[in-house]
N, C-alpha and C positions, 0 to 999 in steps of 0.2 A: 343779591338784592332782588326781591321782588317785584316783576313786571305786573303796576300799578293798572297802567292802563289797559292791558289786556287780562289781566282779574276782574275787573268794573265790565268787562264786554259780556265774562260768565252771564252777569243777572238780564244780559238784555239779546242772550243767545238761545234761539226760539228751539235748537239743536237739545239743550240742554236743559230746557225746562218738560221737553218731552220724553227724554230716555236718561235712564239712569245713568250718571256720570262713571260711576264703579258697578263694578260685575259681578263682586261678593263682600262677603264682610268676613274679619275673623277679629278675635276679643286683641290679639298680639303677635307679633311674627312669631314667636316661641310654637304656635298654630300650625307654621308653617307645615305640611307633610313631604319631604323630596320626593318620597317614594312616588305618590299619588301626583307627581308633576308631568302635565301632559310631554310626552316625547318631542312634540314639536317649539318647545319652551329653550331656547338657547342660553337667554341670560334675563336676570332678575337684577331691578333697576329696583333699588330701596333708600327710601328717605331715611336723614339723617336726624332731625329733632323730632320728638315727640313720637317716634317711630320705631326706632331703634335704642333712645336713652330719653331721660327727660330733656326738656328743652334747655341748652346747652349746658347741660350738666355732662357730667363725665360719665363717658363707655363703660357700663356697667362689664362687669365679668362674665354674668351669663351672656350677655351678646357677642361679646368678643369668641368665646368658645363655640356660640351656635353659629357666627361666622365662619370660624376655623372649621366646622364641622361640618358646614356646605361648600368649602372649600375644599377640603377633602374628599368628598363627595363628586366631586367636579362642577357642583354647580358653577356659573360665572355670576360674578356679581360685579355692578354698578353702584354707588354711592352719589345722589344727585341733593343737594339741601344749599338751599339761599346761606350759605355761609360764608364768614371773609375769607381772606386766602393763609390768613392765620391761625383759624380755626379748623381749615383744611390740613396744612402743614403737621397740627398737631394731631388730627387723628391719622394721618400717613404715617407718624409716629409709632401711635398706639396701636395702629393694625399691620403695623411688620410683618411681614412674613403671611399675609393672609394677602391674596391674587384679589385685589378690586382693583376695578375703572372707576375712575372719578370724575365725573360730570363735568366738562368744562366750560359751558354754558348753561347755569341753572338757575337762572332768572324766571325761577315757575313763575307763573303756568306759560310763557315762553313755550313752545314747542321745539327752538331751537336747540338747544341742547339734548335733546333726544332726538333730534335727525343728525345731531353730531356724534351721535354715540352708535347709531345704527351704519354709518360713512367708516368710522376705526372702528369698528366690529367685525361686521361686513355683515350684520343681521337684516330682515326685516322688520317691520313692525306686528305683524301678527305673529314672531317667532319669540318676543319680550311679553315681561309680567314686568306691571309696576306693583308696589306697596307702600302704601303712605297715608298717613293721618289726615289730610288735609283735602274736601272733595272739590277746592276753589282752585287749591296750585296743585299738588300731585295728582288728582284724578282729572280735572281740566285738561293740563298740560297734556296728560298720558294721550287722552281722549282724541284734542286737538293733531297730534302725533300719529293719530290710527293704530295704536296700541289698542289689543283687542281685551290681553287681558288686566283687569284694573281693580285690585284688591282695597278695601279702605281695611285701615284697621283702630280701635281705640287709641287713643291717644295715650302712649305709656304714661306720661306723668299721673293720668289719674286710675290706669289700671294697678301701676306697682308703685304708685307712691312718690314719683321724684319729681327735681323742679318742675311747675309750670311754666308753660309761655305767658306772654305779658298779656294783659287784660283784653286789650283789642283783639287778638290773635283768638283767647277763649269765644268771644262773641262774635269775632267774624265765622269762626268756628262751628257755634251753635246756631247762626241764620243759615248758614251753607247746608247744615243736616237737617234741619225745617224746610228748607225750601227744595231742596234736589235729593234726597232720600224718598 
């Protein structure tokens, strides 16, 4: 669930209407380069709707495979998304066999759950990337966090086609990339 009250703090955060909340852009993780991933990069904390699949639609198979394939790699990855625990359940399913942490406090933009993740890691925050859709709860949060590095990227639903998120979410969405882009 999303932390309401501290999202509403975003638009009256004098932090945030002066520096860019995220530190690059990319059209989709698919973007992603490992090679070109700075050395000092220990683990990549990536959102789960609109990020990695449509907003909760099901794990497409190219992601599933470019997971497997940053896992093979060694990258470490993180999965953090406002999702129930049944919705969790079912992607711990689907990503068998593939090494993620999963967020246990991700009431973005909460910063709690990314000082939970850096505590059973044993990272710090300038050794994480985040990536995510969203520049009010993923880039926030990250921000909040002292994560230094902070990716936004398209929203998959409208780059490859799959479901949207519900109508609030689109226009909370598009005030967020008007105002803090």
């Amino acid at each position: 669930m999303m932390d309401v009250r501290l999202y509403l703090k975003l638009y009256f955060n004098a932090e945030a209407w002066k520096k860019r909340l995220f530190t690059q852009r990319m059209k989709s993780i698919y973007d992603l380069d490992c090679r070109r991933l700075d050395k000092k990069i220990k683990i990549i904390i990536l959102d789960v709707d609109d990020t990695l699949r449509g907003h909760l639609d099901v794990m497409p198979k190219k992601t599933i495979e470019f997971l497997k394939q940053l896992d093979v790699k060694g990258v470490r990855m993180a999965l953090f998304s406002n999702m129930t625990l049944q919705q969790r359940k079912d992607l711990k399913m689907l990503l068998k066999g593939v090494k993620v942490v999963y967020g246990r406090f991700t009431n973005k933009p909460s910063p709690k759950g990314y000082f939970d993740l850096f505590s059973r890691e044993k990272v710090k925050p300038e050794n994480v990337m985040v990536i995510g859709d969203r520049i009010g709860t993923d880039m926030f949060g990250a921000y909040l966090a002292g994560i230094t590095e902070r990716i936004l990227v398209e929203p998959y639903s409208i780059v490859f086609g799959a479901l949207k998120a519900p109508m609030y979410i689109r226009v909370l969405r598009k005030i967020e990339r008007w105002l803090f882009s």
